[in-house]
N, C-alpha and C positions, 0 to 999 in steps of 0.2 A: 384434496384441498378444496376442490369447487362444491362436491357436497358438504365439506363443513361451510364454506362462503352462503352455503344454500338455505343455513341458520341462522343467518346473519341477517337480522328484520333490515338494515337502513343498507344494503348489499340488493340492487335490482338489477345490473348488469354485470355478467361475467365475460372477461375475454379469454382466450382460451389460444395463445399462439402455438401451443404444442401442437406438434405432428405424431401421428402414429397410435393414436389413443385408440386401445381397442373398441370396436366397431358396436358390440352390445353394452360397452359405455357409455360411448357417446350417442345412445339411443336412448338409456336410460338416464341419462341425465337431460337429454333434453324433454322425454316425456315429464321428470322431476321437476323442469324449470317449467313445462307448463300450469302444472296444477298447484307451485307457488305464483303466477301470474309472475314470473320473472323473467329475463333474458341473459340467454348465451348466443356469444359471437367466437364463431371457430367450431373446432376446431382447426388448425392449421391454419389460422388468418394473419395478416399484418394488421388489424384493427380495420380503426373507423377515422373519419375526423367530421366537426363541424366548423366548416371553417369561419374564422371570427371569433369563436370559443373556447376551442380545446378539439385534440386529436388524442386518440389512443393505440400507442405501441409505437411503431415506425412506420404509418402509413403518412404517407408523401413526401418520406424520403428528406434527405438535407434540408435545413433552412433555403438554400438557395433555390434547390425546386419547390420549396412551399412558397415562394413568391413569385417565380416564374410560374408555376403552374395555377395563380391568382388564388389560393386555397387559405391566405392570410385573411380572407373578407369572405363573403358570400356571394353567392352568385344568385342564379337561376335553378340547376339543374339539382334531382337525385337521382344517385350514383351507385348500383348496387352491382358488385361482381363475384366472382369465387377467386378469379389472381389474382396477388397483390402487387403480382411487378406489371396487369395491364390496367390494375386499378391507377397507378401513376402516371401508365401512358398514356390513358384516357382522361384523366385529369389533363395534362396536355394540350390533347385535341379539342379538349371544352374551353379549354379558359383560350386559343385560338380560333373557335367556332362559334364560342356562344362568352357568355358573359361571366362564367365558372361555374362552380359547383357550390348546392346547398349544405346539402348532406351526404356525404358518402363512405357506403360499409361495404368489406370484403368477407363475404360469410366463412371463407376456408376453401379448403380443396379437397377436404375429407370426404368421404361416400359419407356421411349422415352429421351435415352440418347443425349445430344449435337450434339455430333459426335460419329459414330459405330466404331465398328473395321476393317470395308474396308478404313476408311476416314485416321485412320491411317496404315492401314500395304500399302498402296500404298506410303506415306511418307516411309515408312523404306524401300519399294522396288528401291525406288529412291536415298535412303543412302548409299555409298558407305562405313560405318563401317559396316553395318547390313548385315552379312553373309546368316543368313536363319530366320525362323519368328516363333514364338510359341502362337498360338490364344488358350487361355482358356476360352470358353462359358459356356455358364449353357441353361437349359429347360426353354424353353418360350419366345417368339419371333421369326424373322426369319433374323437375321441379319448375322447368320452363312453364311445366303445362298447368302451373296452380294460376301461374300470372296469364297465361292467355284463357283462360276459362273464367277468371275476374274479371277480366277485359270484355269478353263476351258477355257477361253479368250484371256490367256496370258497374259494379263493385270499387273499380279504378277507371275514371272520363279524364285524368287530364294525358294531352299526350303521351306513347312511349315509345322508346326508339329501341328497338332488340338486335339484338346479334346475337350463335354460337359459337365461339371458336373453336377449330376440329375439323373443319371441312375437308381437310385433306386426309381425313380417312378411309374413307371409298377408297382410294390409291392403295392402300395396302391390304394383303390378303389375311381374312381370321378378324380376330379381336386387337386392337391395337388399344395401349396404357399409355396413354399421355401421362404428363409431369406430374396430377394433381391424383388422391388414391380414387377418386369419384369420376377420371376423367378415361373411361372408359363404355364403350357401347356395349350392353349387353342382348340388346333387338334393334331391329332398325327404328323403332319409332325414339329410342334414343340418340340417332346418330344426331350431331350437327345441324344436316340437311334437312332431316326429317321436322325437326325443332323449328328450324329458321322459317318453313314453309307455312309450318301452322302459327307462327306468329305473324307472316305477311295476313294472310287467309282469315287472324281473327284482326283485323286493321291495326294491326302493331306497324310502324314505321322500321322494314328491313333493308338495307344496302344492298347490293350484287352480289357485295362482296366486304371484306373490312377496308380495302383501299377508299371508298367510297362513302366509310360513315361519317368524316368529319365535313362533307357534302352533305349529308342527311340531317347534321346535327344543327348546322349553319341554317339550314332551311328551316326546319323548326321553330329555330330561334329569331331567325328574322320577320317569321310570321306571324309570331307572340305577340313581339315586337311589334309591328305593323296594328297588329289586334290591341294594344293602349296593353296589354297581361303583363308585357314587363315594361320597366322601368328602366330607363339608366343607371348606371351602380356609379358610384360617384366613388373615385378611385382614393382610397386612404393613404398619406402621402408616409411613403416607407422610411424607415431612418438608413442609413448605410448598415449594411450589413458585413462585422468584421469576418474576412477570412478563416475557414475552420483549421483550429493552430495544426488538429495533426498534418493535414492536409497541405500546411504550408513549411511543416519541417517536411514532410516525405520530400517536397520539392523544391524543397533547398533555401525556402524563401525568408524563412526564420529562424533563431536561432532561439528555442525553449530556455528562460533562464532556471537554473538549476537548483534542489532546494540543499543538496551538499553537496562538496569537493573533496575529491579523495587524490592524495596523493604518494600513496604508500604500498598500495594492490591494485591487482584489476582482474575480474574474473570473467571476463566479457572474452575472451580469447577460447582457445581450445583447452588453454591451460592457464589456471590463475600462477598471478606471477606474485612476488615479494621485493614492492620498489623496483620494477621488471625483470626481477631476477625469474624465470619459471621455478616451481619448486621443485619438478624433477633435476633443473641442476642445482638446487642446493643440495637436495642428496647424493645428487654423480659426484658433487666436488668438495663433499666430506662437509659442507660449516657445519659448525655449531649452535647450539642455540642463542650464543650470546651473538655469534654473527648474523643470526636472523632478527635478536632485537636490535641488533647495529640496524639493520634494513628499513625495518619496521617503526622503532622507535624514532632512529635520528638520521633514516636514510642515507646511510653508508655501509660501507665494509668494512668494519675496523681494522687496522692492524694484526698483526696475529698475537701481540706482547698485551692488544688493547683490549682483547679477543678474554684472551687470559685472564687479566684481570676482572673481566665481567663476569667471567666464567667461577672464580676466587669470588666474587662479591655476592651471588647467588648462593654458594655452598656454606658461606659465612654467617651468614643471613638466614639460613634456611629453620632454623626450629632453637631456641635456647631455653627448652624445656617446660613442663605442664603450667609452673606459676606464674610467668606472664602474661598479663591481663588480656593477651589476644589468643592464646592458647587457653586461658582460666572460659573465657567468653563460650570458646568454640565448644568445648568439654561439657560445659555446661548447658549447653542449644542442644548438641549428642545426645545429652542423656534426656533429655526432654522429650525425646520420639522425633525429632525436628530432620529435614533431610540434607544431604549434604553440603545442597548450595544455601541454605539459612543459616546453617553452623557454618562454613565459612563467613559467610558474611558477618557475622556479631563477631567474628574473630577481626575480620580486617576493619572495621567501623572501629576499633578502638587505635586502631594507628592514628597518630597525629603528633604535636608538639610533644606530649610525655610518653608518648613510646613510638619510637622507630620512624618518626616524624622527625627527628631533629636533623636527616641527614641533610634535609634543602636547606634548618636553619643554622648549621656551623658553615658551608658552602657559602652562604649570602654573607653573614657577617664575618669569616676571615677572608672571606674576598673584598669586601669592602677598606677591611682595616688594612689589607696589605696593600690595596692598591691606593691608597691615603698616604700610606706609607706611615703608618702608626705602630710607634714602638710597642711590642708586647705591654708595656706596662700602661700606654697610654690608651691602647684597646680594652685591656682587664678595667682599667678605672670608665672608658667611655660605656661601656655595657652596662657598670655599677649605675652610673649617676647617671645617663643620658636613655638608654633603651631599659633602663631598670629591670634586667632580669638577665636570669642566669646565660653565661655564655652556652647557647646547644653544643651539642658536642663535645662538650667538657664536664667530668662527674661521671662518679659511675656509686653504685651501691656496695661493692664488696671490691673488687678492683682499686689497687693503688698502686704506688712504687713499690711498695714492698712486696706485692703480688699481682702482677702485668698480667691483661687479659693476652692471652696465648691468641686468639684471634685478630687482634692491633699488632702484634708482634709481626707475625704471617704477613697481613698488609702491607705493614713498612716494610720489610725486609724483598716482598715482590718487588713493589713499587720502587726499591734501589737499585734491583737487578737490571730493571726489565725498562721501567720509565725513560724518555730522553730526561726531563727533568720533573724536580720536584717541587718546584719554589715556593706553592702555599703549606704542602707539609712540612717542609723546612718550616716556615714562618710562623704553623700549628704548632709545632713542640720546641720552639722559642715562647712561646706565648705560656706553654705544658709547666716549663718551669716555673716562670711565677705564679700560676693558679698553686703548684702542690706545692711552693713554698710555705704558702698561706691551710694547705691542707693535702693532706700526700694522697688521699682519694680522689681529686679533682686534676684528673690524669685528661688525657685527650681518648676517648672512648672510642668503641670501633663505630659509633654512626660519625662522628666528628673525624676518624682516619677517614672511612667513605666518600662523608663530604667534600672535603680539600683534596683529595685524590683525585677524585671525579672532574672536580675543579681542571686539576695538572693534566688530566686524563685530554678532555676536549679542548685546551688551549692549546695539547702537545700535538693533534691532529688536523687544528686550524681553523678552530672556529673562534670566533670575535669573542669579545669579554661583551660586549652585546648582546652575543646570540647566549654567549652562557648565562645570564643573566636570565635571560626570556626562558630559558631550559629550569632555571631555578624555580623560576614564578610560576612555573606549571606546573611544577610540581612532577618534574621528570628524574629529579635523582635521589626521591623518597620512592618511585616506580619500580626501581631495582630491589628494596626493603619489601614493598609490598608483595614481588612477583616471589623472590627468595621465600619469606616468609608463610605466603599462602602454601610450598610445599610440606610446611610442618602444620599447619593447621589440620592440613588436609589431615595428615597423619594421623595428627590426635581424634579429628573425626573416626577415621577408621578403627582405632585403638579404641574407642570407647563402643564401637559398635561390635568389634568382636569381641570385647569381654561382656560383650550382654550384660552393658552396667545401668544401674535401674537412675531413676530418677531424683535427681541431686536437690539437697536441702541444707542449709548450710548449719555448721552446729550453731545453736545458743551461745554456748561457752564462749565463744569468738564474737560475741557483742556488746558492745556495752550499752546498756540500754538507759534510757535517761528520759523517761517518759511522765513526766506530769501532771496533773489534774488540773484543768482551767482554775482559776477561782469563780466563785461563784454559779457552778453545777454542782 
């Protein structure tokens, strides 16, 4: 990615916070970025910042220490190191010793960084904000020694305050590998000590020791200061800075508002549950599926007679052969090359009010009429003249008295068995007779048995004519239709995929066609 960035004409600096990039990489990339007169920072860095401007990656850390550490504004000082967690702490000791920081970069910790720290303090010696310079090394390499042979050069006149960190390697016997892959001596002229000495020796400003430098840094600065070079930084007045959220939920102190509620599962535990039920005991304790959409759907246990019947309404429901328009839909997606979840779907997109839709609308309005307390004849004629259309759940196409769908039969005769009561099917097939008086196919159908069932079903288990209501409008007891019926779809999907049936075109003959010529073309 950095050599394709390397293409990129209006691309002059690259940051590079990865760690570990092979070593003859990261040498030819940086001889690459020299002879595009471009820059790389890193490998292995936390960036840069300028502060007052912009920062790059996560260098200084929280909003909270970019203002305690004065890094919102500009200071005085450039700031060049290889760590990034003492590039923070030295931002710290500056903005308590001196007046902050200019500009400051963390080249990495790699053995063969982008760009050293000559590449930048010659940039800060040319900055007209950058009062004086503070180079923090470590042991291993010798890159200290481009900055003190500048120094020596003239190269770089404004102050510089150095340190190596590593000192405490002489203590240990052999080669010792600090944290960073570069922070290793491989002679003594790269130790710590050996560094620290030739930057006292070329008039670098060195401490004793690191206890020591924000004494060294303070002096500097005070004497700039004295010397009219700096100026007072005229403090930018900060707005409040809100608490960072994660930071204040870890601690208890807020409460994240949430962008859904779930009240039905939870899989945050060792084991997802169903309405808290775990699912290994739905299986230890036998339910069913219709007792898992008790759970799930309307967060109960059903009864076991309630069980049953959900169990009856799925099975009933489940496929009424190829020519209904949601099975015609699915057959026809199939044979199109289309995959299973598209042929489902054009299968279930046709459920609504004229097919398998009606069971929320017989549900609503024999619930309405019976709880009006509206005589069958008085409901037949309020649908005619007042909701002008047909009563749902009443009509069938081949179905009548004189030939009962076998599946309304089933229904009714469970629901006598098994129901405590039945009082809207009752008040459904009071209503059954004077529709087929007027016409002996406008029977009570099995979505119109469903609906008023379903009705009997949840009033018998104790929910408000409220809550059934609210169950209506959702469209939760056309849900049963849908979940039924998807396993026939599913079917016909499979069935046209293993007859290897080719791609469907509907005959001519079956149209009528009535097509026109404009006048006047």
């Amino acid at each position: 990615v950095t050599l394709e960035a390397f293409e990129i004409p209006t691309i002059r600096t690259i940051i590079i916070t990865a760690e570990g990039i092979p070593e003859r990489y990261a040498r030819d990339m940086r001889i690459k970025a020299k002879e595009l007169g471009k820059w790389i920072i890193g490998p292995a860095t936390v960036g840069g910042i300028a502060p007052g401007s912009f920062r790059i990656a996560n260098t200084g850390g929280t909003i909270e220490n970019i203002i305690a550490s004065k890094l919102h504004r500009p200071g005085s000082v450039g700031l060049v190191t290889r760590s990034g967690g003492l590039f923070n702490e030295l931002s710290n000791i500056i903005s308590r010793n001196a007046d902050g920081v200019a500009e400051g970069i963390a080249i990495g910790g790699d053995r063969f960084p982008g760009s050293d720290f000559l590449d930048h303090m010659l940039r800060f010696e040319k900055n007209p904000q950058v009062k004086f310079m503070i180079l923090l090394g470590e042991v291993g390499g010798e890159a200290e020694y481009k900055v003190i042979e500048a120094v020596k050069n003239g190269l770089i006149t404004k102050p510089v305050i150095g340190w190596c960190i590593g000192t405490i390697s002489k203590f240990f016997g052999g080669e010792v590998q600090f944290g960073h892959a570069g922070a290793k001596a491989g002679a003594d002229r790269e130790t710590a000590d050996a560094k620290n000495r030739a930057m006292k020796e070329a008039g670098i400003h060195v401490p004793n020791n690191f206890n020591e430098l924000p004494h060294v840094i303070k002096g500097i600065y005070e004497m700039l200061r004295g010397e009219g070079k700096i100026k007072p930084v005229v403090e930018p007045e900060v707005p409040p800075i809100p608490e960072d959220l994660s930071k204040a939920i870890r601690e208890g102190k807020v409460r994240k508002p949430t962008n859904f509620i779930c009240t039905i599962s939870d899989d945050r535990g060792e084991e997802a549950t169903y309405c808290g039920v775990p699912i290994s005991e739905v299986i230890e304790k036998g339910l069913t599926i219709a007792d898992v959409i008790g759970l799930l759907w309307f967060k109960r246990k059903f009864p076991t007679w309630a069980s049953g019947f959900v169990d009856m309404v799925i099975k009933v429901v489940a496929d009424h052969g190829p020519a209904v328009a949601g099975a015609h839909n699915t057959k026809v997606t199939a044979r199109a090359g289309k995959d299973l979840m598209s042929s489902l779907a054009t299968g279930i997109l046709t459920i609504g009010p004229r097919f398998g839709g009606a069971i929320d609308g017989a549900a609503k309005y024999f619930k309405m009429a019976y709880e009006k307390n509206m005589s069958p004849n008085e409901f037949v004629e309020y649908m005619k003249n007042v909701e002008k259309i047909p009563i749902p759940g009443i009509g069938h196409r081949v179905k009548s008295t004189k030939n009962p769908d076998k599946r309304v039969e089933l229904l009714k005769d469970y629901a006598r068995r098994n129901f405590p009561k039945i009082e809207l099917l009752d008040y459904a097939l009071e209503v059954e007779k004077v529709t087929t008086s007027k016409k002996e196919n406008l029977i009570l159908n099995v979505d119109g048995t469903i609906g008023v069932l379903l009705v009997d079903l949840f009033k018998a288990i104790g929910y408000s004519n409220e809550e059934v209501d609210k169950m209506i409008e959702a469209g939760a007891f056309n849900a049963f239709f849908v979940l039924g019926r998807s396993i026939g779809f599913i079917g016909h999907y499979l069935d046209e995929k293993r007859l290897d049936m080719p791609l469907y075109r509907h005959p001519t003959d079956d149209i009528l066609y009535d097509v026109k010529r404009p006048e006047g073309l």
